[in-house]
Backbone as a printed PyTorch tensor [residue, N CA C, xyz], in Angstrom:
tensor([[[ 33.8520,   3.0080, -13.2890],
         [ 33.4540,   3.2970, -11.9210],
         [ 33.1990,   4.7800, -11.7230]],

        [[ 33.1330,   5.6450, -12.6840],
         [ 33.1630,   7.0120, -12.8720],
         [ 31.7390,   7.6250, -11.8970]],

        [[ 30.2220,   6.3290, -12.0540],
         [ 29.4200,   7.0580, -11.7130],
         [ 29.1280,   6.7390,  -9.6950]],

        [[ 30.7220,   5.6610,  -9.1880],
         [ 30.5950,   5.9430,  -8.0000],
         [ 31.8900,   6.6290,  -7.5400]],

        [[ 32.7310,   7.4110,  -8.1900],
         [ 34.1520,   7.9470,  -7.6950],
         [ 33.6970,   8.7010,  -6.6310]],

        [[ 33.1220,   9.3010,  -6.0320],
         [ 32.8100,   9.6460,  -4.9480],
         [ 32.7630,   8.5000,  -3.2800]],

        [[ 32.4280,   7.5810,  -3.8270],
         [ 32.5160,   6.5430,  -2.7760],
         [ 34.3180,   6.0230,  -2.3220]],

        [[ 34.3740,   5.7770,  -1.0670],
         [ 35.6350,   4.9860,  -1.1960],
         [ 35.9490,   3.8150,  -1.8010]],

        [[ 37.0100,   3.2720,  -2.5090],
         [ 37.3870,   2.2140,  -3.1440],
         [ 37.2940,   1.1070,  -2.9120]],

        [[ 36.8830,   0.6110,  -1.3860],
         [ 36.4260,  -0.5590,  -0.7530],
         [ 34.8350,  -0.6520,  -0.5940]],

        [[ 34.3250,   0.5950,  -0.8190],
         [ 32.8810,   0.7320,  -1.1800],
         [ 32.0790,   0.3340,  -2.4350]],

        [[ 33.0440,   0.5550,  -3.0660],
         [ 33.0550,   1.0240,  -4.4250],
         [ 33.1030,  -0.8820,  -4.9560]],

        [[ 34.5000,  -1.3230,  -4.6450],
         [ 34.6480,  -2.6040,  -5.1440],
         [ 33.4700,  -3.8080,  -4.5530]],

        [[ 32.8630,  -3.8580,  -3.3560],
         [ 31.7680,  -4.2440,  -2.3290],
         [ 30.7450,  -4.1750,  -3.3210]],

        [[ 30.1540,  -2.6950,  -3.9980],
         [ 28.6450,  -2.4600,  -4.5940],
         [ 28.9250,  -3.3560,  -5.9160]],

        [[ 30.1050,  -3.3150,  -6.7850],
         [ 30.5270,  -3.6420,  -8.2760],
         [ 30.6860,  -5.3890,  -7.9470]],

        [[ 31.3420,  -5.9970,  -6.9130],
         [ 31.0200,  -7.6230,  -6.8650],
         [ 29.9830,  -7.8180,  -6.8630]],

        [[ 29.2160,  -7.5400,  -5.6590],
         [ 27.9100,  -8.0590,  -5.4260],
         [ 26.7860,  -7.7510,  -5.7670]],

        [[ 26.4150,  -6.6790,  -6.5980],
         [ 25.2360,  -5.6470,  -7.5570],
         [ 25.6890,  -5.8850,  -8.8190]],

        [[ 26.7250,  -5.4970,  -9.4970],
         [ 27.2510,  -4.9860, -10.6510],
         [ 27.0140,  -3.6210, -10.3870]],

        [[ 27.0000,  -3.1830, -12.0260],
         [ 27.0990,  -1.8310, -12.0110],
         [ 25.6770,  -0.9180, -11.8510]],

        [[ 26.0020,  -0.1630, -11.6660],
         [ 24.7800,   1.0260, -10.9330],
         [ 24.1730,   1.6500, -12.2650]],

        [[ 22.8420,   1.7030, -12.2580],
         [ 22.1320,   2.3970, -13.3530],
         [ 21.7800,   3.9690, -12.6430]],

        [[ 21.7160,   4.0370, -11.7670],
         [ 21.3380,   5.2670, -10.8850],
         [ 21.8950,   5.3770, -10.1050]],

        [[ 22.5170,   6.8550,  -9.5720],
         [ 22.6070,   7.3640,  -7.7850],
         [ 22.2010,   8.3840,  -7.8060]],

        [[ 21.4770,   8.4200,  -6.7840],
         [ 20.6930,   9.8360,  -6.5710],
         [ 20.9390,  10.1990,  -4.7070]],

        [[ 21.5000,  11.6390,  -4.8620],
         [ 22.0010,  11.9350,  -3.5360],
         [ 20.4820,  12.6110,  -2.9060]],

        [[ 20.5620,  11.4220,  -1.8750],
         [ 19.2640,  12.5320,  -0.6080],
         [ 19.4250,  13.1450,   0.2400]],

        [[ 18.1740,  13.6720,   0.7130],
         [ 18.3080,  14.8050,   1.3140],
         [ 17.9260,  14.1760,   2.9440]],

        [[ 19.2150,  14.8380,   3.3610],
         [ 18.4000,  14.3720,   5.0200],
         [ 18.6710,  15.5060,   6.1540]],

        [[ 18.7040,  15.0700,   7.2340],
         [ 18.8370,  16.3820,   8.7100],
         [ 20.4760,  16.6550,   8.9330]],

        [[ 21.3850,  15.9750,   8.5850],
         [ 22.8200,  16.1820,   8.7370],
         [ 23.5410,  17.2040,   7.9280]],

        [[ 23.9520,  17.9910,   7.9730],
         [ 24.3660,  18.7600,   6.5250],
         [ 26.1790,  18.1620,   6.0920]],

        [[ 26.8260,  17.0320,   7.2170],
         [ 28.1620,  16.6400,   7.0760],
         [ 27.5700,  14.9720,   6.5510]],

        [[ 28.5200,  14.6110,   5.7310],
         [ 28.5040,  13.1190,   5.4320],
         [ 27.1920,  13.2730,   4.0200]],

        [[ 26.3870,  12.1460,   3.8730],
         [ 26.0650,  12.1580,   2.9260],
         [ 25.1770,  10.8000,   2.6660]],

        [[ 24.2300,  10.9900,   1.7640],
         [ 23.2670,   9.4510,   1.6290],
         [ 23.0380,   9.4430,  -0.0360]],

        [[ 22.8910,   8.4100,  -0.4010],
         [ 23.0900,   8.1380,  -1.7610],
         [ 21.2210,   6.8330,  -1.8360]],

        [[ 21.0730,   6.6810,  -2.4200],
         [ 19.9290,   5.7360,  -3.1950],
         [ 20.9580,   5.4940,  -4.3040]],

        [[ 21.2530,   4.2360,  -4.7110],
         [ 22.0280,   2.8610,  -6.0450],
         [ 20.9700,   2.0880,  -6.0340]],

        [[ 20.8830,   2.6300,  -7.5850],
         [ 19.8350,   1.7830,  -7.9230],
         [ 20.7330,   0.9620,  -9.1080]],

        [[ 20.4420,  -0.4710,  -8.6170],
         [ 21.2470,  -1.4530,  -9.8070],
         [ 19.8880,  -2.2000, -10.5360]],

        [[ 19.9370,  -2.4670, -11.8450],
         [ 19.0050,  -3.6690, -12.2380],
         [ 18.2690,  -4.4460, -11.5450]],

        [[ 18.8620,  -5.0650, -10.6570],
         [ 18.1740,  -5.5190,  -9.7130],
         [ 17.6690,  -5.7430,  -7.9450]],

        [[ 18.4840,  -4.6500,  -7.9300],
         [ 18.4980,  -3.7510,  -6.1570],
         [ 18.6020,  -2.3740,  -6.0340]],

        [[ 17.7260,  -1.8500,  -4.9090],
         [ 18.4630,  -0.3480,  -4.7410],
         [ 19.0660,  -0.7770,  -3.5280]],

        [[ 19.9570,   0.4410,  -3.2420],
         [ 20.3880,   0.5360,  -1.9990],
         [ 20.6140,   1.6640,  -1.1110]],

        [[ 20.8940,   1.9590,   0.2220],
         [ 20.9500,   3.5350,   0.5680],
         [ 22.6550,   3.1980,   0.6680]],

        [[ 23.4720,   4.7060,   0.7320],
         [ 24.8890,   4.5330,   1.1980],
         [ 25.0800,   5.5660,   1.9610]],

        [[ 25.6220,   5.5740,   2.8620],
         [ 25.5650,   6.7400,   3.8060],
         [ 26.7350,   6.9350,   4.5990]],

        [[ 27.4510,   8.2060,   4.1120],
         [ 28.6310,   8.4730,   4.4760],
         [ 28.5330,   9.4100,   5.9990]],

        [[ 29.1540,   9.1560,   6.9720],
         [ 29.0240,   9.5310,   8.2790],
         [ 30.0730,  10.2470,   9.1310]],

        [[ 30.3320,  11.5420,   9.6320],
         [ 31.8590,  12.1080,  10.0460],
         [ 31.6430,  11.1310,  11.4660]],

        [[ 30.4920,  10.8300,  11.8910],
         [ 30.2900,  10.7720,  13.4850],
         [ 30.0460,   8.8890,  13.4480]],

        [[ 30.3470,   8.7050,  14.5700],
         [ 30.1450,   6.8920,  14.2660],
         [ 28.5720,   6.3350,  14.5610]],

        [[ 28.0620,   7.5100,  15.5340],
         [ 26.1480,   7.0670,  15.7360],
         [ 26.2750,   5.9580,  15.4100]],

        [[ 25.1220,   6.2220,  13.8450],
         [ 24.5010,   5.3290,  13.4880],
         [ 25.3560,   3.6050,  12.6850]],

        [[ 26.5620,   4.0850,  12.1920],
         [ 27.6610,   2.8610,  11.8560],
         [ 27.6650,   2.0910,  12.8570]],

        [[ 27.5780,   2.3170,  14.8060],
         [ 28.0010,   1.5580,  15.7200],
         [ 26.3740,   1.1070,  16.1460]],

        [[ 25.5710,   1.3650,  15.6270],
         [ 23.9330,   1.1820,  15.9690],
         [ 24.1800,  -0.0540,  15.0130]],

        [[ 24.0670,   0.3820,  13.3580],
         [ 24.1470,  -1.0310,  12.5810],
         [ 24.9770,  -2.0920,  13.3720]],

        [[ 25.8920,  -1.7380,  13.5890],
         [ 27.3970,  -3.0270,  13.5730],
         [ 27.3920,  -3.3380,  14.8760]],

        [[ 26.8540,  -2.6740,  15.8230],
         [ 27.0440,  -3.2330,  17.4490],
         [ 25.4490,  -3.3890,  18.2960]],

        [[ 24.4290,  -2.3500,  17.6950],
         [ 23.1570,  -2.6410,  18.4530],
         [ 22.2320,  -3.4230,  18.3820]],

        [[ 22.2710,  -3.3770,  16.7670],
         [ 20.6370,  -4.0230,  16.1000],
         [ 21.0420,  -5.2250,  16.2780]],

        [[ 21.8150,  -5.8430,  16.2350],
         [ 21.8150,  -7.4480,  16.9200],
         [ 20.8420,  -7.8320,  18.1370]],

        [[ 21.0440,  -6.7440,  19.0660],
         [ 20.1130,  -6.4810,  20.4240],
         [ 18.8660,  -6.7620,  20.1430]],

        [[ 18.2380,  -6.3320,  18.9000],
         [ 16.9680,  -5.5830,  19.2000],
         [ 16.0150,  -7.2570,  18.0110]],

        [[ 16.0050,  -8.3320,  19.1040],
         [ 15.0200,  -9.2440,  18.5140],
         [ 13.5860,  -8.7660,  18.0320]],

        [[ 13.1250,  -8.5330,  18.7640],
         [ 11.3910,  -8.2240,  18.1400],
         [ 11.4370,  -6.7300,  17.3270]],

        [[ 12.5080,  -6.1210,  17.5210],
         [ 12.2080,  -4.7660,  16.5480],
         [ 12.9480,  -4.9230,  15.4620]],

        [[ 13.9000,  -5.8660,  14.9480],
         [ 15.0740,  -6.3060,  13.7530],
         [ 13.7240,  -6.3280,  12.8780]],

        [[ 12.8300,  -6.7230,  12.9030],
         [ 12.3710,  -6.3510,  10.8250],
         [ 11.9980,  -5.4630,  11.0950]],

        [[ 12.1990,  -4.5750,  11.6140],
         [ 12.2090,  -2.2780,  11.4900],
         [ 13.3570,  -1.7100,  10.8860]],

        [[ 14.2590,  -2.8060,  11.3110],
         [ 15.6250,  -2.1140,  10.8540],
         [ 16.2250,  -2.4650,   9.6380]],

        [[ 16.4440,  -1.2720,   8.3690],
         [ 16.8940,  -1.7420,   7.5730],
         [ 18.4340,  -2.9200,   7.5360]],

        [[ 18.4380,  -3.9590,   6.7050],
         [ 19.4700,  -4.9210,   6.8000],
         [ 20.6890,  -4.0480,   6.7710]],

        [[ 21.8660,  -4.3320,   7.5590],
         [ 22.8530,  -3.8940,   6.8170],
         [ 23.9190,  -4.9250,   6.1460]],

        [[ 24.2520,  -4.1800,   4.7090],
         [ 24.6560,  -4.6930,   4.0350],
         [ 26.8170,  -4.8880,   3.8170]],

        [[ 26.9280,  -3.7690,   4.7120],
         [ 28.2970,  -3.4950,   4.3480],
         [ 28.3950,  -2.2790,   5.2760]],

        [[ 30.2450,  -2.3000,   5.6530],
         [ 30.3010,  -1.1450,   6.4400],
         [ 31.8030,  -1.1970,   6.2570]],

        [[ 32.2240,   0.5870,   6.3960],
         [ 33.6720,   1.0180,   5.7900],
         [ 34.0230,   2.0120,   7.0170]],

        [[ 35.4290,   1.7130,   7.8390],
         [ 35.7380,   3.0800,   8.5910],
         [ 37.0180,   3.4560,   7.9820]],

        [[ 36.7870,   4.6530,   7.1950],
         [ 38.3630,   5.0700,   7.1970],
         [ 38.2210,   6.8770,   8.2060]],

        [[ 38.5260,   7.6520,   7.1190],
         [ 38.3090,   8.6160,   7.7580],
         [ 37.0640,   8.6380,   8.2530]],

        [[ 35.8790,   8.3640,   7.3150],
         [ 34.7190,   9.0190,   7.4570],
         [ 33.8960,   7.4890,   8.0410]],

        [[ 32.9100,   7.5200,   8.2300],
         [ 32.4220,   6.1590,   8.7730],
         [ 30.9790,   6.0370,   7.3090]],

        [[ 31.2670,   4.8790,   6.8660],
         [ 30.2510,   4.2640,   5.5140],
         [ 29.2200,   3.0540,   5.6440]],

        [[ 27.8460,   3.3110,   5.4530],
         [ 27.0640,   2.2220,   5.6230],
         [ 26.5920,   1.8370,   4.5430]],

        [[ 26.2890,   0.6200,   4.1070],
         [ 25.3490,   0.2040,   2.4900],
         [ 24.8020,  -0.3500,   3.3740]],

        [[ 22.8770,  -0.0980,   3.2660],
         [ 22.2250,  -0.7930,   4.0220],
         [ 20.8510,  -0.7430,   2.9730]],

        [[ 19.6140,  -1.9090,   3.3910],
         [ 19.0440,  -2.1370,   2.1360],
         [ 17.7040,  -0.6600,   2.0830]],

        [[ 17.7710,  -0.5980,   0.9920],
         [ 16.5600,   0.7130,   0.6390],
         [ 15.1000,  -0.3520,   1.1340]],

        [[ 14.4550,   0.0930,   2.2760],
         [ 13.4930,   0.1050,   2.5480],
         [ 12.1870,   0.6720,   1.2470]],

        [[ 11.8540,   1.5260,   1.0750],
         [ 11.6220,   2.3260,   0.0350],
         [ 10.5260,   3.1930,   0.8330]],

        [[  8.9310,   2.8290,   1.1080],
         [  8.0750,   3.7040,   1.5840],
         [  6.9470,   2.4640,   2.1420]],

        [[  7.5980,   2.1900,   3.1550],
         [  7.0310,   0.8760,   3.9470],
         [  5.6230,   1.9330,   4.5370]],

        [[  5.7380,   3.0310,   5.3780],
         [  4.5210,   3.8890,   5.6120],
         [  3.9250,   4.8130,   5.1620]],

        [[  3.1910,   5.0140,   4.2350],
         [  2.6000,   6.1760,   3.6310],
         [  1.9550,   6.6500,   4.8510]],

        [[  2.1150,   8.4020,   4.1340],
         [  2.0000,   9.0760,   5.2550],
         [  0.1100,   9.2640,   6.1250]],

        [[ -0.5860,   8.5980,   5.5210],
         [ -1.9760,   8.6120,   5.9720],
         [ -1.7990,   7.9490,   7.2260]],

        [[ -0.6170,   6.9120,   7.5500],
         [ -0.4400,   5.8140,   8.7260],
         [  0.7180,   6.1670,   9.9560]],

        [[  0.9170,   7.4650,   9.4150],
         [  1.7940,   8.3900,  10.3970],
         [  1.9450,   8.8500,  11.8600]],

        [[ -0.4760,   9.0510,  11.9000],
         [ -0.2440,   9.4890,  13.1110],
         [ -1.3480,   8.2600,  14.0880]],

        [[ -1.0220,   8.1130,  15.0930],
         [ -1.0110,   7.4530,  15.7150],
         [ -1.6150,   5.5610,  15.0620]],

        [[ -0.8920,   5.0150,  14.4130],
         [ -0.8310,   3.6330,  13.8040],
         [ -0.6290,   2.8160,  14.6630]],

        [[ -1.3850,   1.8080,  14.9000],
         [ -1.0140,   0.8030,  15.8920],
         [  0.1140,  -0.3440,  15.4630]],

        [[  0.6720,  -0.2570,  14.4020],
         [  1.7820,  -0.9790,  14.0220],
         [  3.3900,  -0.2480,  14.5250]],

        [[  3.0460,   0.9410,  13.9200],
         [  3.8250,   2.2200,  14.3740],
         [  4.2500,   2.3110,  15.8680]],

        [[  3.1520,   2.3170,  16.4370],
         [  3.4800,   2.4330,  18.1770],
         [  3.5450,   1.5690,  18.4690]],

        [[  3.5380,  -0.1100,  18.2580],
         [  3.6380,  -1.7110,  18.3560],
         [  5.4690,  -1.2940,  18.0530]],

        [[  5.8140,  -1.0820,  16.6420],
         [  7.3160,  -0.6180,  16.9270],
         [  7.8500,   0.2780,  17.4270]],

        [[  7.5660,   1.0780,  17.8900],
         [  7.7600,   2.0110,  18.8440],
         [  8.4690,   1.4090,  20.2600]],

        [[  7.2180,   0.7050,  20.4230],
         [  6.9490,   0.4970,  22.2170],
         [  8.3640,  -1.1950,  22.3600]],

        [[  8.6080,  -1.5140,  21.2170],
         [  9.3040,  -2.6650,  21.0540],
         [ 10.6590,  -2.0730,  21.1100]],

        [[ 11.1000,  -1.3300,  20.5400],
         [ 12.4340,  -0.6190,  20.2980],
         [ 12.4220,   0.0560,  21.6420]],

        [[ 11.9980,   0.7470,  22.2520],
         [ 12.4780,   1.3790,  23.7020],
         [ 12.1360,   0.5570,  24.5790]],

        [[ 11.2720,  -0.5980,  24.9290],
         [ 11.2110,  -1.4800,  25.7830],
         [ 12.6710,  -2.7000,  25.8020]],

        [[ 13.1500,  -2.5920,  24.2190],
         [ 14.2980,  -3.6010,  24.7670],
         [ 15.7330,  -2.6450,  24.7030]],

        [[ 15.5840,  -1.5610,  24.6440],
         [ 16.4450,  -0.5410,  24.8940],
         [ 16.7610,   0.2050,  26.0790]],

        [[ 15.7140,   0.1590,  26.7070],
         [ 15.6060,   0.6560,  28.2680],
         [ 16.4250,   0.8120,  29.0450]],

        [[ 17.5940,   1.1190,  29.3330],
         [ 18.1380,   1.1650,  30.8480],
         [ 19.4650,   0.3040,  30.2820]],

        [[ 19.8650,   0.0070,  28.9390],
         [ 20.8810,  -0.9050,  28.4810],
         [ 21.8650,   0.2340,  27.9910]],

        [[ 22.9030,  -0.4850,  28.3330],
         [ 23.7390,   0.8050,  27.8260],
         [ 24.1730,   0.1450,  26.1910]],

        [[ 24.4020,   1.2290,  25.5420],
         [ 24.4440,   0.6300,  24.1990],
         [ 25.7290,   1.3850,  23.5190]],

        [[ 26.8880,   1.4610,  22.4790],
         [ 27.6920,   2.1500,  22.6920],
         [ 27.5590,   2.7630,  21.4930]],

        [[ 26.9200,   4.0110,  22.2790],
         [ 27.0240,   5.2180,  21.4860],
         [ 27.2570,   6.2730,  22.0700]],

        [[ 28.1360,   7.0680,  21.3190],
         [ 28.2720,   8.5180,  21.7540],
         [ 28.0610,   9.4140,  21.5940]],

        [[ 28.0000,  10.6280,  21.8560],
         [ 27.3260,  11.8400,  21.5700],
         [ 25.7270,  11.6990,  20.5810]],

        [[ 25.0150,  10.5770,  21.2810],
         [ 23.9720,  10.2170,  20.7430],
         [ 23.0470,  11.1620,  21.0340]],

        [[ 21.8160,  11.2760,  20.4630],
         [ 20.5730,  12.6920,  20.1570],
         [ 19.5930,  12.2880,  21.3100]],

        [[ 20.0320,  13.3640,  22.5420],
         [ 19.2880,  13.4180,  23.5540],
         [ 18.1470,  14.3650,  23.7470]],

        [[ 16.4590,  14.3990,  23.8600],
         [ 15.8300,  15.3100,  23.2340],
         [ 15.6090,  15.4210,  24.4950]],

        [[ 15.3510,  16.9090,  24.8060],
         [ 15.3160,  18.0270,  25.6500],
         [ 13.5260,  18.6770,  25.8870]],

        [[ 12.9610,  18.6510,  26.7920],
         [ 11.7260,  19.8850,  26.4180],
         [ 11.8570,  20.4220,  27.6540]],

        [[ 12.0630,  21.6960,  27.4180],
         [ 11.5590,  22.7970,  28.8430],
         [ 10.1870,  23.2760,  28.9540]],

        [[  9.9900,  23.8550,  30.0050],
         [  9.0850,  24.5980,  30.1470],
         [  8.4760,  25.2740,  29.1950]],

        [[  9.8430,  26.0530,  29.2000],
         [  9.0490,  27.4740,  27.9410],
         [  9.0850,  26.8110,  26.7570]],

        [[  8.9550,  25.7760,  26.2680],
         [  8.2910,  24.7600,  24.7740],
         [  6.9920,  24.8750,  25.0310]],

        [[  6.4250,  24.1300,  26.7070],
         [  5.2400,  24.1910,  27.0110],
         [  3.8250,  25.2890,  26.9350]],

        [[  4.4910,  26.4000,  27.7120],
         [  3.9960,  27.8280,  27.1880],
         [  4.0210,  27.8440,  25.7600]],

        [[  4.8370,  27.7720,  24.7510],
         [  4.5040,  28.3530,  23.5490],
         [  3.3980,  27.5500,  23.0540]],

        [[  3.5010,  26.1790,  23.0010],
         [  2.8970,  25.2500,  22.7250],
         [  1.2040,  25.3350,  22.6290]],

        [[  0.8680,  25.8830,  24.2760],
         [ -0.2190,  26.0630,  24.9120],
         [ -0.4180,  27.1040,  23.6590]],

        [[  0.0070,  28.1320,  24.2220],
         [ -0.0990,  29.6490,  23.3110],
         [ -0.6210,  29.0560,  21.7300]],

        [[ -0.6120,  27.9270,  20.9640],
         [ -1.0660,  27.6290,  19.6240],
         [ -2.3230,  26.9200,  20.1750]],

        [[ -2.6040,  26.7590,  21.0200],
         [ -4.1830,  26.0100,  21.1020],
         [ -5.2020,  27.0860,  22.0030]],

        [[ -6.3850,  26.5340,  21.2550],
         [ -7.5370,  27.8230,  21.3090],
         [ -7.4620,  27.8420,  22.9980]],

        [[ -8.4720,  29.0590,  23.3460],
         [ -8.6100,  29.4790,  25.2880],
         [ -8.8050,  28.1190,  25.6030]],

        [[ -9.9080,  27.4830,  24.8920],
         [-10.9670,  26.4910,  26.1680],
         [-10.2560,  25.4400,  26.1100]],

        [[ -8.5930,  25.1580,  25.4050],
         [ -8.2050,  23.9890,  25.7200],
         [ -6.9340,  23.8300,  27.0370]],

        [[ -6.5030,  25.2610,  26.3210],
         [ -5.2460,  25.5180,  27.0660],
         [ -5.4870,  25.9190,  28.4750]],

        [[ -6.3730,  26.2740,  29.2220],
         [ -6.8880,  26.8890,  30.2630],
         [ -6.9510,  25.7870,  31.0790]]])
């Protein structure tokens, strides 16, 4: 088990029943700099693992996405979930469902989009200290300030 000792032991025993053993882990890179995400790649599955100080996204898997009928095939499956100290998800590796040519404005994209905040709307959902995005004014000004006279005017 040497190449998951980093995982907790109920993590650990979870990936080794139901995968076997791991030919790969490769740690990714994401926006959090606390906790941690892994890609396990077994013979015949990958998977993501994602270690969490904050409960977010653990109480999104385990308490929201049940909610979310028409947007559930957006959301990766989850596969397993661990709270000790830290909060742990095994959920399935999607891999690269959108290449990036289909990024900006995709009508599948904004079809899930408009599905996920339409049945999210006004529901309270239990999360805390969840990522509330902010724009002021002075975003607006700078903003303007990057586009030529005859647009911004």
């Amino acid at each position: 088990m040497g190449i998951l000792k980093g995982f907790p032991q109920k993590v650990q025993e979870f990936l080794l029943e139901y995968f076997g053993f791991p030919v790969a882990v490769e740690k990714l890179k994401g926006i959090k700099a606390d906790g941690g995400c892994h890609r396990i790649k077994f013979s015949n599955a990958s998977l993501i693992v994602k270690q969490m100080a904050e409960p977010q996204e653990y109480l999104f898997y385990n308490e929201c996405a049940r909610f979310l009928q028409e947007f559930k095939k957006h959301i990766p499956s989850l596969y397993y979930s661990y709270r000790k100290e830290d909060y742990w998800i095994v959920i399935e590796d999607v891999g690269n469902l959108l290449p990036r040519e289909r990024w900006y404005a995709d009508e599948d994209l904004l079809e899930a989009l408009f599905k996920f905040h339409s049945e999210t709307w006004g529901k309270g959902m239990p999360l805390r200290n969840h990522y509330c995005p902010a724009w002021k004014d002075e975003l607006t000004y700078l903003v303007l300030e990057l586009m030529p006279d005859k647009i911004s005017n």
